[in-house]
Biotite code that builds the C-alpha atoms (Angstrom):
import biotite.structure as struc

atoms = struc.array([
    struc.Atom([-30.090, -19.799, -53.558], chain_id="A", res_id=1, res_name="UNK", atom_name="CA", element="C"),
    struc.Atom([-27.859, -16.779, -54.369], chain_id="A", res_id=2, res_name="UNK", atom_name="CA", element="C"),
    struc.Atom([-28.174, -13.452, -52.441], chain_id="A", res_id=3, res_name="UNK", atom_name="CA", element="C"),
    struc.Atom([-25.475, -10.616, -52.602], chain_id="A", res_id=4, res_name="UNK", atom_name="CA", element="C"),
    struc.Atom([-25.140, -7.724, -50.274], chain_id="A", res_id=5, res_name="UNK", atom_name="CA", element="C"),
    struc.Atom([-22.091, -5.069, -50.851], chain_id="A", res_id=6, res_name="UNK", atom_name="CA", element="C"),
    struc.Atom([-19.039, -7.798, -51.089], chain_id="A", res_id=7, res_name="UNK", atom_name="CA", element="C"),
    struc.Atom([-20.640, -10.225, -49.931], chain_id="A", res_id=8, res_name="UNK", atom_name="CA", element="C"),
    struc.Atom([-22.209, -13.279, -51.478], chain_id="A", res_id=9, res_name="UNK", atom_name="CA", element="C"),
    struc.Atom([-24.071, -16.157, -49.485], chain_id="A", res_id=10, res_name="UNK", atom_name="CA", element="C"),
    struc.Atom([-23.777, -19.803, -51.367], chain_id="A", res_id=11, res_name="UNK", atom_name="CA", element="C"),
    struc.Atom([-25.403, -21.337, -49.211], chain_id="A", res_id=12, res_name="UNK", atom_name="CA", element="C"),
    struc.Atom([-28.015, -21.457, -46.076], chain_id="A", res_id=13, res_name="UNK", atom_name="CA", element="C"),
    struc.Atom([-28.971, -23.897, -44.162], chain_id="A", res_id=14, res_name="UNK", atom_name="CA", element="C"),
    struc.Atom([-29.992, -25.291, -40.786], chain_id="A", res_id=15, res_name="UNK", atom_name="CA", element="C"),
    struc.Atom([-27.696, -27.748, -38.912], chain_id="A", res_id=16, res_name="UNK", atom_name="CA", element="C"),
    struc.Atom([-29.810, -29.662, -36.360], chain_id="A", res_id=17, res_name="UNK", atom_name="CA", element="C"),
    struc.Atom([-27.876, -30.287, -32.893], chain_id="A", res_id=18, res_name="UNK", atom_name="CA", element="C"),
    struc.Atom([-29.452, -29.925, -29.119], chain_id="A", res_id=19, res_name="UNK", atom_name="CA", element="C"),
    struc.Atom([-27.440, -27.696, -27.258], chain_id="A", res_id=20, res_name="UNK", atom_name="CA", element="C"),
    struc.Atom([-28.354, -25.455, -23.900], chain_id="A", res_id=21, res_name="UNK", atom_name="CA", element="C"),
    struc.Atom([-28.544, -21.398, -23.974], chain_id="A", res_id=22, res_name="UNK", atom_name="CA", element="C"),
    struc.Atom([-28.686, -18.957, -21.110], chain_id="A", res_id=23, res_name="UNK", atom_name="CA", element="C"),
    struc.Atom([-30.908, -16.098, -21.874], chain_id="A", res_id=24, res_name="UNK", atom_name="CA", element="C"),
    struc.Atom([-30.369, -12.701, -19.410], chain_id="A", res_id=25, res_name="UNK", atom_name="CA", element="C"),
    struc.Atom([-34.215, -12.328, -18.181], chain_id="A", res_id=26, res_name="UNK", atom_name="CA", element="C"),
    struc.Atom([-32.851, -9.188, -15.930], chain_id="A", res_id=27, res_name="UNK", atom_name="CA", element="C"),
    struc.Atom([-30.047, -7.866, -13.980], chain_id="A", res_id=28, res_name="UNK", atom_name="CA", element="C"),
    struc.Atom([-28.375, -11.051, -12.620], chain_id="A", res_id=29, res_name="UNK", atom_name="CA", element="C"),
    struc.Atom([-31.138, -13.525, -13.643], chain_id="A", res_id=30, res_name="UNK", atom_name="CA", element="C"),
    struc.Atom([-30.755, -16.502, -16.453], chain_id="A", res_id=31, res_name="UNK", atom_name="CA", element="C"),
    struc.Atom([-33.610, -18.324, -18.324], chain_id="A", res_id=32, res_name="UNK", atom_name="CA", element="C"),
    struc.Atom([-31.431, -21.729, -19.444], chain_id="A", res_id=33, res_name="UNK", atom_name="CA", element="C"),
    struc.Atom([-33.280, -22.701, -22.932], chain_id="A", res_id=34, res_name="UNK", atom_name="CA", element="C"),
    struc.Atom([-33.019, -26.075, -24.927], chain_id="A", res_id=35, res_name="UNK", atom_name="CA", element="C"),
    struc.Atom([-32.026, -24.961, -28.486], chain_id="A", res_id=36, res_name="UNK", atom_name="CA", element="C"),
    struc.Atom([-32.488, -27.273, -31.322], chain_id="A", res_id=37, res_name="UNK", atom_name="CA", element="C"),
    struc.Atom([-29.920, -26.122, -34.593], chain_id="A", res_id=38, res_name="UNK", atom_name="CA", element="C"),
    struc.Atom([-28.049, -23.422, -35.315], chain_id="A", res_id=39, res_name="UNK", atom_name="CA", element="C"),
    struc.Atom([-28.221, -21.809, -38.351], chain_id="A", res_id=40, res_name="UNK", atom_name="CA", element="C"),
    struc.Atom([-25.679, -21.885, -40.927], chain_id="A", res_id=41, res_name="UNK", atom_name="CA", element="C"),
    struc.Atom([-24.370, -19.432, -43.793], chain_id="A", res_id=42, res_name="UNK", atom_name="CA", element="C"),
    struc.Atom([-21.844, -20.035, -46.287], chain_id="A", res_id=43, res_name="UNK", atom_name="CA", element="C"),
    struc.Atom([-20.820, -16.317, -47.281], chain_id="A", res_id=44, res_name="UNK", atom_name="CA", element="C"),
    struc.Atom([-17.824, -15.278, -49.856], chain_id="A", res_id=45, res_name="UNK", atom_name="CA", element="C"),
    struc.Atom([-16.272, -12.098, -49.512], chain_id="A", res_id=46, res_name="UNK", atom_name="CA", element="C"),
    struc.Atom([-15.348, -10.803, -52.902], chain_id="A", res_id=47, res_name="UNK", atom_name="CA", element="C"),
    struc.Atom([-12.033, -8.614, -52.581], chain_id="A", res_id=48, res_name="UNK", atom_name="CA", element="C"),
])
């Protein structure tokens, strides 16, 4: 997979799987805490 934008040019993409916790704002002060399962991952050149 190859995709260019501009200067930029992504090698690779891909998902890395780890379990972490997020805390989502659900209003002024509130906090929704959410299990998240990966993060996603981009391996980007910039081309000078």
């Amino acid at each position: 997979m190859l995709s260019t934008s501009g200067e930029f040019v992504e090698v690779l993409c891909f998902r890395h799987f780890a379990r972490y916790m997020s805390f989502a704002p659900t209003g002024k002060q509130g906090r929704k805490k959410q299990i998240m399962d990966g993060i996603e991952v981009s391996v980007v050149l910039h081309l000078v």
